[in-house]
N, C-alpha and C positions, 0 to 999 in steps of 0.2 A: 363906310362899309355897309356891304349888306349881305345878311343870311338867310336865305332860305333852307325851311327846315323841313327835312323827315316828307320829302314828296318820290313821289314815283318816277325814277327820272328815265328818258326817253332819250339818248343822248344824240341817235341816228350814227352811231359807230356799233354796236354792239346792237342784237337784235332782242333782248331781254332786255326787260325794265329793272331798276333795283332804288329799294329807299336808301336814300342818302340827300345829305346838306351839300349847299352848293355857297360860298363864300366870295362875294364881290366884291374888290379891290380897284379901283381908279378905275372904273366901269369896263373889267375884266374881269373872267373868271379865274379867282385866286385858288380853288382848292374846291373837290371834289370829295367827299369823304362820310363817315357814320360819324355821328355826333361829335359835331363839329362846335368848339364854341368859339368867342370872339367876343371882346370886349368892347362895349360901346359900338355894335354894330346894331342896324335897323333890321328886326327879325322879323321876316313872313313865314307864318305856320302853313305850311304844306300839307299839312297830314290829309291823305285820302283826297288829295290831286294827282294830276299829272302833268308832269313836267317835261316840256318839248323846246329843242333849240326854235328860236324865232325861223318863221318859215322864210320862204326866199322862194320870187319868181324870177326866173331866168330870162321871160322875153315877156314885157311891157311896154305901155306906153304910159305910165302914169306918170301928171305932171307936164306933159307935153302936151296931152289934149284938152279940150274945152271943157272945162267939168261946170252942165248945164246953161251954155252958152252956145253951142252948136261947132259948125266950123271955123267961126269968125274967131274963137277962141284958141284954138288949137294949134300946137304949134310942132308937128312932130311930120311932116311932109312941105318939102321944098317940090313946087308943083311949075316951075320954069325952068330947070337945071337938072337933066335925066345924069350928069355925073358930078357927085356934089361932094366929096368925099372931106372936102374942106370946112362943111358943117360939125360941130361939134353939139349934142345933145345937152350938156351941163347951161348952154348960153337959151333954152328954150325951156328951161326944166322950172316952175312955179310952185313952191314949195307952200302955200297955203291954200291950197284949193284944198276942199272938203273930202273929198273919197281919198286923200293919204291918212289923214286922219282915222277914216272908219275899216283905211287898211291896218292899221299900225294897231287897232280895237280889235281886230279879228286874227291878230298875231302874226301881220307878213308885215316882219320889219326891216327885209329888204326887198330890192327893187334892180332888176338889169335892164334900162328903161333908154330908150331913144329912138331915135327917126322911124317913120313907116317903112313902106313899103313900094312908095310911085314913084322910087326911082331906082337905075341900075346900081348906081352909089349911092348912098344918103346920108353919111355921116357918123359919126363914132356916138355908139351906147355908152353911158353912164351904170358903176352900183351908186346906192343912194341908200338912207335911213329912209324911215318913213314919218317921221318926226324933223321939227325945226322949220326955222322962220329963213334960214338964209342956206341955199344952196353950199356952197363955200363950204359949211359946217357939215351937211348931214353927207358928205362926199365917203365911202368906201372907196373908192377910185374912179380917177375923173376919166379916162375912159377905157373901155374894156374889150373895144372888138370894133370892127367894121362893117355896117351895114349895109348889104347888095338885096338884089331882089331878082328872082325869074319867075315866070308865071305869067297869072293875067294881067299884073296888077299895073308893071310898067306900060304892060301894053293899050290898058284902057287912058293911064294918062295921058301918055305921050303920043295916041295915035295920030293925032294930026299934024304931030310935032317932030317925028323923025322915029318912031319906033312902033312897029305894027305885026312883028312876030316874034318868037323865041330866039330864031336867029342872028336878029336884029341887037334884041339883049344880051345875048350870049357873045358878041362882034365886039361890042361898047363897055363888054367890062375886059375882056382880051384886050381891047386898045388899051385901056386905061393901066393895066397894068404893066404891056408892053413899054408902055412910056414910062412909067413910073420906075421899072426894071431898068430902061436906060438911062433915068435921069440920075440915079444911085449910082452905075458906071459912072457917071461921069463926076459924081461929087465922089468918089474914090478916086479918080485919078488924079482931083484937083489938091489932092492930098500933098501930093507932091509939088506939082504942077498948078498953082492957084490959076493961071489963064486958064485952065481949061475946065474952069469953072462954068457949070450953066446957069440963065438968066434963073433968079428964083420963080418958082412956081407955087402957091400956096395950095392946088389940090394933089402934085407930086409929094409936094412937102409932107401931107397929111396918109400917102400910102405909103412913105417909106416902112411905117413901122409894120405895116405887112408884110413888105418885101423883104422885111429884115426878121421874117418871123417873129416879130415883138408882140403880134396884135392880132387876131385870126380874122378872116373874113366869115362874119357872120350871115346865113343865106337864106332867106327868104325861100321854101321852095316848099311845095304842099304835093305836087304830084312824081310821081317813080321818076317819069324822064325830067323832070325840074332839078328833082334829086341826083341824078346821076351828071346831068349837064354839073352842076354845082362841084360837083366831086371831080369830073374832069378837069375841069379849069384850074382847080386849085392846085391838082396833082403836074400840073401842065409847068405851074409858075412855080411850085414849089411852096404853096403857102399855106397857114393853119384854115382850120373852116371848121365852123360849127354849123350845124343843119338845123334849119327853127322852123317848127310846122307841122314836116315829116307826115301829112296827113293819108299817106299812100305808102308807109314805111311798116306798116304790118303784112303788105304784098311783097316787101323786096327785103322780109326782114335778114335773112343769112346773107346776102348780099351786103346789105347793111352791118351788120355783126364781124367783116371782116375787113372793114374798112377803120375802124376802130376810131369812128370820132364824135362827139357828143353829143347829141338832139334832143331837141326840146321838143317836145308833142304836145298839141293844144292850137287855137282854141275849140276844142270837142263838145262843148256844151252851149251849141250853136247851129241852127239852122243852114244845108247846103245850098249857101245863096249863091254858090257861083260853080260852074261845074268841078271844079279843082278840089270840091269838099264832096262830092257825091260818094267818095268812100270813107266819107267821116266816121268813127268808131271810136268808144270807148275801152274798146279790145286793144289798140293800137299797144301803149305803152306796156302792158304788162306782155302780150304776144312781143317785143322790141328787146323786152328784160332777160324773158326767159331765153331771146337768141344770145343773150350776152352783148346788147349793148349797154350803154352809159344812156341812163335816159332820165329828161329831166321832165317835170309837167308843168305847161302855163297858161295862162286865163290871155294871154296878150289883151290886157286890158287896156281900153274899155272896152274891148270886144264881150270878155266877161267880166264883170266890174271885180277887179283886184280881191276882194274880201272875201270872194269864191275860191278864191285856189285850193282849200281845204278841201272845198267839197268836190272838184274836180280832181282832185285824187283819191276822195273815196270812191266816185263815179268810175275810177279805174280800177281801186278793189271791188267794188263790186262786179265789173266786166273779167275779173281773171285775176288781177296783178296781185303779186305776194304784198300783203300790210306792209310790211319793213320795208320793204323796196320802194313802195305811194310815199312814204315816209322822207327816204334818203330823196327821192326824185323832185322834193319841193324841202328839201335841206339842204344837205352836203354834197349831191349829183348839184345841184341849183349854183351852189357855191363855185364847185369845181367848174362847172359851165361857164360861168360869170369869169375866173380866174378870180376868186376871192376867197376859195380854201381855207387860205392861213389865217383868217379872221374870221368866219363865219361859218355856219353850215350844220356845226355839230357843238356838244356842250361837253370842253374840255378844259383844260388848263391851258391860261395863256390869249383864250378867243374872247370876242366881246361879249359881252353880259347880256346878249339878247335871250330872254326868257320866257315861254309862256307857260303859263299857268292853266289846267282846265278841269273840270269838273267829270271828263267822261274821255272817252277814245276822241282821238282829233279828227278821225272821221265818221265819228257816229252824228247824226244830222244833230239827235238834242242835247249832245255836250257844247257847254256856254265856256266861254274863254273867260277865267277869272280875273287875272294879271297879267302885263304885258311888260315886261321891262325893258329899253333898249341903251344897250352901254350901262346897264345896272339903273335906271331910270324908268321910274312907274309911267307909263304912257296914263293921261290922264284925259 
């Protein structure tokens, strides 16, 4: 067991802080409460901390890429297969590279992490700890969403390769799902009917759980019309979609506000190296909030190295955004993004024991992260 005592807790449900003991049980949160005791529990003195659910990026790539090895290392684009959907994240994810470590030190002890970006499919995201030696263990859930892409990005891969415009990309995920929508027909009919079974197809296999709402298409998309392509398609086939980027979503924000579906905003603490970021702004997120959307904030790291996400939601209190809101949008909006809600995001009864500890506001630059617990365990 362990207790933490008499700290300032920040829980990301309620937007007032209050002292109170937080009681850990089989690295869960057992009990919330004012002086709290517990027999033979391991006590951390809180007093004159604060106390923050473990943060949570929502669109990474940590673990997938080269951490100071270049490309040769990385493993988070499949660069010969523009529809790959058969890829899964968890079989690419290398749980001892050094920057999960100085993330899990900086208090983001989770992680929505998989495939890039160069391709129209690319494979199912992974949540993850940010801690452990073996994949297998630090799993939240093995995968959470479906990775597409529109923009420049497919385009610059694959130009020589069969895809050289928007329309092109927009064509190749219609096919993909059109197929995938019939090959579902036809394993329903076989229901009855086993001959009319189809041949197996293992990148079919891996959309059904779009098609069957199980799984959203996650979407690459940085500019308005990217964004709106994204939202057609989805709305076309009937399926979930989360918007990641959204780097042009403070120009279409009431547009966005009535479409009522998740985005991630970021990476904003980055130079516009390609024109899709020319309306880059740390305005975005809080201008996104105040339309009343669900908005989460990400560093897509390595873009910004992981241990930044803090800071990249102060960079967004400081551009406008309400404190509480930077707060939910790299916690329980994080969670809810990821589809990891019921375990993570906020510090309640019931959720895993991810804790931090700090010496100051989590967005004030010189507050230092005291403690990091994750599942009731001292990151060390």
């Amino acid at each position: 067991m362990l207790l933490i005592k008499g700290g300032e807790i920040h829980d990301a449900i309620l937007p007032e802080g209050k002292i109170a003991d937080i009681l850990v049980k089989d690295g869960k949160i057992s009990r919330i409460a004012k002086n709290i005791s517990a027999k033979g529990a391991q006590v951390v003195d809180a007093k004159g901390l604060l106390v923050y659910p473990g943060f949570i990026d929502a669109h990474s790539h940590l673990g997938l890429d080269g951490y100071g090895i270049g490309y040769e290392g990385s493993d988070y684009n499949e660069i010969n297969d523009i529809i790959s959907p058969q890829l899964r994240g968890v079989d690419g994810f290398k749980p001892m590279q050094p920057h999960l470590r100085a993330a899990a030190l900086a208090g983001v002890t989770t992680v929505n992490t998989g495939p890039g970006s160069a391709d129209v499919l690319g494979g199912t995201f992974l949540a993850v700890k940010t801690v452990g030696k073996r994949v297998d263990d630090m799993l939240v859930k093995m995968e959470t969403s479906m990775k597409c892409a529109f923009g420049e990005n497919p385009k610059r891969v694959y130009r020589d390769k069969g895809d050289s415009s928007r329309m092109t990309t927009a064509s190749k995920l219609r096919e993909a799902l059109f197929k995938a929508r019939e090959y579902e027909a036809k394993k329903k009919a076989a229901e009855e009917d086993p001959g009319k079974a189809p041949a197996f197809d293992m990148k079919m296999e891996a959309l059904l759980p779009v098609i069957r709402k199980q799984m959203p298409l996650k979407a690459h998309a940085h500019t308005a019309e990217d964004i709106f392509t994204a939202l057609r398609i989805a709305r076309e086939f009937d399926v979930d979609i989360t918007l990641e980027h959204v780097t042009e979503g403070h120009l279409i924000a009431q547009e966005l506000a009535r479409e009522k579906v998740p985005l991630a905003i970021g990476p904003s603490l980055s130079s516009a190296s390609k024109f899709e970021l020319r309306n880059r702004t740390f305005e975005t997120p809080g201008i996104l909030d105040k339309a009343g959307c669900k908005v989460s904030i990400i560093t897509d790291a390595p873009v910004i190295p992981q241990e930044y996400l803090t800071l990249c939601a102060a960079l967004a209190v400081k551009s406008g955004m309400d404190p509480f809101h930077a707060l939910q949008a790299i916690t329980i909006n994080a969670a809810v993004h990821s589809g990891i809600s019921d375990r993570v995001g906020s510090l309640e009864t019931g959720k895993d024991a991810d804790i931090v500890l700090m010496d100051g506001d989590c967005f004030a630059v010189a507050s230092k992260v005291v403690k990091v617990f994750i599942l009731g365990q001292l990151v060390e």
